[in-house]
C-alpha positions in Angstrom: 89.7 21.6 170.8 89.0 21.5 166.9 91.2 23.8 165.1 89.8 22.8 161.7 88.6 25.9 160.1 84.9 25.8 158.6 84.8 25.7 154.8 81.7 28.4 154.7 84.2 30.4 156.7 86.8 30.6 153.9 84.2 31.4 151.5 82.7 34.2 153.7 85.8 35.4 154.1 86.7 35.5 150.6 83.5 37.8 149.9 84.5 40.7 152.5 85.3 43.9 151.5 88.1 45.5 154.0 87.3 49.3 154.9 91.0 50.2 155.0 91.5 49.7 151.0 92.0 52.9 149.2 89.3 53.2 146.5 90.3 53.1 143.1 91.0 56.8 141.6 88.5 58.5 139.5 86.0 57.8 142.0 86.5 60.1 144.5 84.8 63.6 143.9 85.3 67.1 145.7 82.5 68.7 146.5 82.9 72.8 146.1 80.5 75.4 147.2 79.2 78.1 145.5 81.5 80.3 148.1 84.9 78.6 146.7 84.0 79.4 142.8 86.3 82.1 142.0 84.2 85.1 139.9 86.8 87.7 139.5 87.0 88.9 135.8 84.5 86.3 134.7 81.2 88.1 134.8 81.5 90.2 131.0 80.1 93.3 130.3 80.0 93.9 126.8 78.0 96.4 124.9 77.7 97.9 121.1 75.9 100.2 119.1 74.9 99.6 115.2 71.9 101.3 112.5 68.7 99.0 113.0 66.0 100.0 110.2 65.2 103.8 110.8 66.9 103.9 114.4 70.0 103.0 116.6 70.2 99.8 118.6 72.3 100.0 121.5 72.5 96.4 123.4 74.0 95.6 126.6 74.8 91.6 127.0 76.0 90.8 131.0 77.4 87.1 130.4 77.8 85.0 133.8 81.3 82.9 132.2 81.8 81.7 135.8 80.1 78.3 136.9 78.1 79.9 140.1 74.9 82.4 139.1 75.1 85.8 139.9 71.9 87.5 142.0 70.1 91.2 142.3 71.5 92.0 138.8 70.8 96.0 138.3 71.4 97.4 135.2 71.3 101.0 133.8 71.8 102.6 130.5 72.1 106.6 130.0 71.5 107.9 127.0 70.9 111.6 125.6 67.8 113.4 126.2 68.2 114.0 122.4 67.2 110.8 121.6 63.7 109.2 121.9 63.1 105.9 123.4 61.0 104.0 121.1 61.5 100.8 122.3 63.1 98.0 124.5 63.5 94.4 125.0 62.6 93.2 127.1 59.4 95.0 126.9 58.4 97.6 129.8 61.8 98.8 130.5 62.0 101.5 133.7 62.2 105.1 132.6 63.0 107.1 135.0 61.8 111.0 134.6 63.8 113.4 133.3 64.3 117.4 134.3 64.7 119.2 131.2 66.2 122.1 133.0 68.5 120.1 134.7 69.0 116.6 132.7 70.8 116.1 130.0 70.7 112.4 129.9 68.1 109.9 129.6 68.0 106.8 131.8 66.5 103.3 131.1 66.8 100.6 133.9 66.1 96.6 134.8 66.9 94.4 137.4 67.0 91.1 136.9 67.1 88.4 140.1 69.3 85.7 138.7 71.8 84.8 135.4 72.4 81.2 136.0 76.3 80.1 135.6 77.6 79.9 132.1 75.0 82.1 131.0 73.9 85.4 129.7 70.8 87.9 129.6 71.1 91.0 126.9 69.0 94.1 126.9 68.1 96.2 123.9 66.7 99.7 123.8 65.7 101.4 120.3 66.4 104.9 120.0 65.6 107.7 117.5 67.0 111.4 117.0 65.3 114.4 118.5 67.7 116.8 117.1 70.7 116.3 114.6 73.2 119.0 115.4 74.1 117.1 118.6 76.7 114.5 120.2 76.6 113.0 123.4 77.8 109.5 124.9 75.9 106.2 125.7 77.0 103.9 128.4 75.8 101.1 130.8 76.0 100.2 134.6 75.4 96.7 136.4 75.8 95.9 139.8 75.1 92.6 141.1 75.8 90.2 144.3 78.2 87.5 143.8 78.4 84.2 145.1 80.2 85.7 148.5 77.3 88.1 148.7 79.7 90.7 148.1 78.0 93.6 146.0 80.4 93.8 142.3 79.9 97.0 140.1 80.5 97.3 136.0 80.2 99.8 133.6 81.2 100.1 130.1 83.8 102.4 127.9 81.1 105.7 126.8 80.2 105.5 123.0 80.4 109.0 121.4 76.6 109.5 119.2 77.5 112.2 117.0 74.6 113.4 114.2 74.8 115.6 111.3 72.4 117.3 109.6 70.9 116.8 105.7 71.9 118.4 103.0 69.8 117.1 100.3 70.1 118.3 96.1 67.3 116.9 93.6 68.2 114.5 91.6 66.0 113.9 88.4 66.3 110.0 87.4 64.1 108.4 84.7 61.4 106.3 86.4 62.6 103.6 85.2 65.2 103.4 87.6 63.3 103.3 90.9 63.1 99.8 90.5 66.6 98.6 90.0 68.1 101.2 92.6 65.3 99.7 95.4 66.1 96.4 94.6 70.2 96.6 94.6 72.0 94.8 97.6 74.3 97.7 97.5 71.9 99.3 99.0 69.9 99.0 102.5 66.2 100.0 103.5 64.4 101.8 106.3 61.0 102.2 107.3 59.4 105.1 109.4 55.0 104.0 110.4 53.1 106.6 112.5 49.8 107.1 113.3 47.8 110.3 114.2 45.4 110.0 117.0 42.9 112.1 116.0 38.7 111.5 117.3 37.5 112.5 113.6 37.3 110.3 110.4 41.3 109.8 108.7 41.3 111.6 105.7 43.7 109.5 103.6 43.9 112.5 101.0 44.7 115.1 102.8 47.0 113.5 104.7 48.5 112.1 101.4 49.1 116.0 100.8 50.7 117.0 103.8 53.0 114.3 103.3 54.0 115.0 100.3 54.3 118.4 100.8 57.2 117.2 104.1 59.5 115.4 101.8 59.3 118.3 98.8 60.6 120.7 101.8 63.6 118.7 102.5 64.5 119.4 98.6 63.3 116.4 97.0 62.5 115.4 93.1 59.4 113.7 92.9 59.6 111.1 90.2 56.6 109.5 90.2 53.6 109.7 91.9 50.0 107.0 92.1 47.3 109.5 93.6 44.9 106.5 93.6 46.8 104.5 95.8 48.1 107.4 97.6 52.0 106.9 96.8 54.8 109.2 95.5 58.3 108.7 94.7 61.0 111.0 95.5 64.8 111.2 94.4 67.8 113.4 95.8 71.7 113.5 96.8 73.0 114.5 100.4 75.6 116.4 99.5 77.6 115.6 102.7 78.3 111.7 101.9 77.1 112.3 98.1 75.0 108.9 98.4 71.9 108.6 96.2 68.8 108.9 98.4 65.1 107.0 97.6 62.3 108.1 99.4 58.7 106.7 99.0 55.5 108.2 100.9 52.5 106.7 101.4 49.5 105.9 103.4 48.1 102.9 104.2 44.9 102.3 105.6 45.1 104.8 108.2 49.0 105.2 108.7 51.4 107.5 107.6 54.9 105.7 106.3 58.2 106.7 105.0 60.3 104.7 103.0 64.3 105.6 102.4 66.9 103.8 100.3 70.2 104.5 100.5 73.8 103.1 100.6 74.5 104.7 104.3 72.1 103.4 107.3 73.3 106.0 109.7 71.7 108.8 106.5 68.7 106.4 106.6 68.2 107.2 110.3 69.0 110.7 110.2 66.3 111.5 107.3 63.5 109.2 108.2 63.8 111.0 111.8 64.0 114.5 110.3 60.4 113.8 107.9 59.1 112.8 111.1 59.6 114.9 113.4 59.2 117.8 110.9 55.5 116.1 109.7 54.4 115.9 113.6 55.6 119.3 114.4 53.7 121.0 111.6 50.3 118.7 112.9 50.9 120.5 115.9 51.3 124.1 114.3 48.0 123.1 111.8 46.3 122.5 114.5 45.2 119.2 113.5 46.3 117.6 116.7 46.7 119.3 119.9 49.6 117.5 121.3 52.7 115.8 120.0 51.4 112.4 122.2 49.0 112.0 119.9 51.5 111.3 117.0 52.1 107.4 117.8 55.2 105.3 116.6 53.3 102.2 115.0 56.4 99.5 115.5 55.3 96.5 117.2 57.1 96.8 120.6 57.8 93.3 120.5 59.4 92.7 117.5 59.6 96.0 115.7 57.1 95.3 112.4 55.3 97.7 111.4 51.9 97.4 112.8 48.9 97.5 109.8 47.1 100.2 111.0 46.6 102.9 113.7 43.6 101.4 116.3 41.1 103.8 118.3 42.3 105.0 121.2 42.4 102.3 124.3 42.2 99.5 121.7 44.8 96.9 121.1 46.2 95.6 118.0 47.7 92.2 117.5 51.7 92.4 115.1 50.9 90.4 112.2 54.6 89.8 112.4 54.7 88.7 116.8 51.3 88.0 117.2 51.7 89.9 120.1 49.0 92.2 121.0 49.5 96.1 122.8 47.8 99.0 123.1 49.1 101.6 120.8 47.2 104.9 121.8 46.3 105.4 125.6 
C-alpha cells in the first residue's frame, strides 16, 4: 500500500471552502416583514390654516414616517356651511350634500389607496366666507389600514374660524399715492375674478356701473377713475383694525374683478368676499341673472390664476398660468 499523498490533492485541498466557518460579520442580513415594522405614533397628522389671496387655505398633510406604506387612506375635512368651497387640490374633491335644515357643517372627502413609507400626500381645499358675523371650527379625519391590517383612525385639534364684519370710513388721498401704497411690501394683495353667465352680449359699461356702484356702498372714496378702460380706484379705513384699505375695480374683457390692498390678509378676505357676494346678490334682485349659479368663480382650479375671460357655457378654457384646461360654466 502507497501512503504517499497526491500533490494535486494538497492543492485541492488547499482551495476548499469548509461549510462550518462562521462568515465574516457585516454580511449577514435580517430579513423583516412588513408585519414586524412597528407604526405606532409614526403616521403624522398635521394640519394648518393661513390667508391665501382673497380666501382661506386649510391643508391637511398625512406623512407615512414609518418604513412600511400605509393602505385605504380615508380622509375627511368638515368645515362650516358658512363658507364656500371654491376649490381643492387635488382637483375633484367628494362633496358630500348638505341639509340646510339640519347641517351645519360642510364636508369634503378623498381616499387615497397607498402613501408609500417615508412618505407623505397633503390635501388642500380653498374656502371663502358666506357670511361674516359667524365662527365655527375646521378639523380633519383619516383612517387607514396598517401594515397588520388593523384599521388606525386620526383626527386633528378643531381650528376656531371666527369673521368680523367691515366697518369701512373714506379716506381722501391725493392720487398720487395709489402708486407708492400698491407697490409697498408692507403691504399684501388680493384678487377676486367672476364671471356672469348670462345668454345675451356682456355689456362691459354697464357692468362697469354696477360695479362701481358695489364698492361706493361699502363707503368708499373713489380717487380716480379711467372710464375708457373701465377702471376706478377707491380709498378707505376699517375702522376695526384702522389699516388703510386699496380697492381697484375693473372689467376685463368680459370679467368682473376686484382688487384690495391692505396690510391685513384676513381684512383682504373679508372685503373682497363681502363686494362679491353683495355684487351677485343684487344681479339676482336686478334681475339680470336668474340664479346665483350663474355667477362663476373664474380661478383656475388647478392652480388658482385668474382665468382671462368668462367662456360660453359648456366651453372650456385653457389657465394661461397651468395650461390646464376646465369647463367653467356647465
Amino acid at each position: 500500500m502507497n501512503d504517499k499523498k497526491n500533490p494535486a490533492d494538497e492543492k485541492i485541498s488547499d482551495l476548499v471552502s469548509f461549510r462550518d466557518e462562521k462568515s465574516p460579520k457585516g454580511l449577514l442580513k435580517r430579513v423583516i416583514s412588513l408585519e414586524q415594522i412597528d407604526q405606532e405614533d409614526k403616521v403624522k397628522l398635521i394640519h394648518e390654516l393661513k390667508p391665501f389671496g382673497s380666501m382661506y387655505r386649510y391643508s391637511t398633510l398625512i406623512a407615512n414616517q414609518s418604513k412600511a406604506p400605509i393602505k385605504e387612506v380615508k380622509t375627511k375635512i368638515r368645515f362650516p356651511a358658512f363658507l364656500d368651497l371654491i376649490r381643492s387640490d387635488p382637483p375633484h374633491m367628494i362633496l358630500d350634500p348638505l341639509n340646510p335644515e339640519e347641517d351645519e357643517q360642510k364636508q369634503v372627502r378623498i381616499q387615497f389607496e397607498e402613501i408609500t413609507p417615508e412618505s407623505h400626500h397633503q390635501v388642500n381645499i380653498f374656502l371663502s366666507p358666506l357670511d361674516l358675523e359667524r365662527e365655527g371650527e375646521i378639523r380633519s379625519y383619516v383612517t387607514f389600514v396598517n401594515n397588520k391590517d388593523f384599521v388606525r383612525a386620526l383626527d386633528s385639534k378643531p381650528i376656531l374660524i371666527m369673521l368680523t364684519p367691515l366697518s369701512i370710513e373714506k379716506c381722501i388721498v391725493p392720487s398720487s399715492q395709489i402708486s407708492p401704497f400698491s407697490k409697498s411690501l408692507e403691504n399684501v394683495r388680493a384678487i377676486k375674478s367672476i364671471g356672469v353667465g348670462i345668454k345675451t352680449q356682456f355689456d362691459p359699461d354697464f357692468f362697469f356701473s354696477k360695479l362701481c356702484q358695489n364698492i361706493q356702498n361699502q363707503n368708499f372714496q373713489l380717487i380716480t377713475m379711467n372710464k375708457e378702460n373701465r377702471v376706478a380706484w377707491y380709498f378707505g379705513v376699517d375702522l376695526v383694525s384702522s389699516d388703510e384699505v386699496l380697492i381697484i375695480g375693473q372689467i376685463v374683457q368680459n370679467k368682473i374683478e376686484w382688487i384690495a390692498i391692505a396690510k391685513n390678509p384676513h381684512l383682504l378676505i373679508s372685503l373682497l368676499s363681502k363686494v362679491a357676494n353683495e355684487f351677485a346678490s343684487q344681479m339676482l334682485i336686478d334681475g339680470i341673472i336668474d340664479s346665483i349659479d350663474q355667477i362663476r368663480n373664474l380661478e383656475c382650479e388647478y392652480c388658482g390664476a385668474p382665468l382671462s375671460y368668462m367662456p360660453q357655457k359648456g366651453v372650456a378654457i385653457t389657465c394661461l398660468q397651468c395650461n390646464n384646461s376646465q369647463i367653467v360654466w356647465k
